[in-house]
C-alpha positions, 0 to 999 in steps of 0.5 A: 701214723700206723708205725707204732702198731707195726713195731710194737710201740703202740703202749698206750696209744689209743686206736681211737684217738689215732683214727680220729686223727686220721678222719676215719672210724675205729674199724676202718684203723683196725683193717688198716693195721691188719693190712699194713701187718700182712703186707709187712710179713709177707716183705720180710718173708719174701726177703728171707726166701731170697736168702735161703735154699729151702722153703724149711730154712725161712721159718727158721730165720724167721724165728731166728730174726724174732729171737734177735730182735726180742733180745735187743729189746 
């Protein structure tokens, strides 16, 4: 249910709608949306550094993926 928010998708959906969907308040949502975004940097981050010698080299992947996945959009 969170997904849209995750990837970008969100558009026009409402995080109030999507809470009341869930059978929880709007702030709940929203701090769940943050979390859900933080763990998610912190996967792909900690991923990136298995792949590279330097801590330097992951924001550069980093900006790399980002770069990659704008453009495929």
């Amino acid at each position: 249910m969170l997904k849209p928010w995750l990837n970008g998708d969100a558009g026009a959906l409402s995080q109030r709608d999507a809470a009341a969907e869930l059978g929880v308040s709007e702030n709940v949502l929203r701090v769940a949306i943050h979390r859900l975004r933080k763990r998610f940097r912190e996967a792909v981050r900690d991923e990136i550094a298995q792949t590279v010698e330097t801590a330097e080299e992951i924001s550069a992947e980093l900006n790399y993926l980002i770069e990659v996945l704008h453009a495929g959009s």
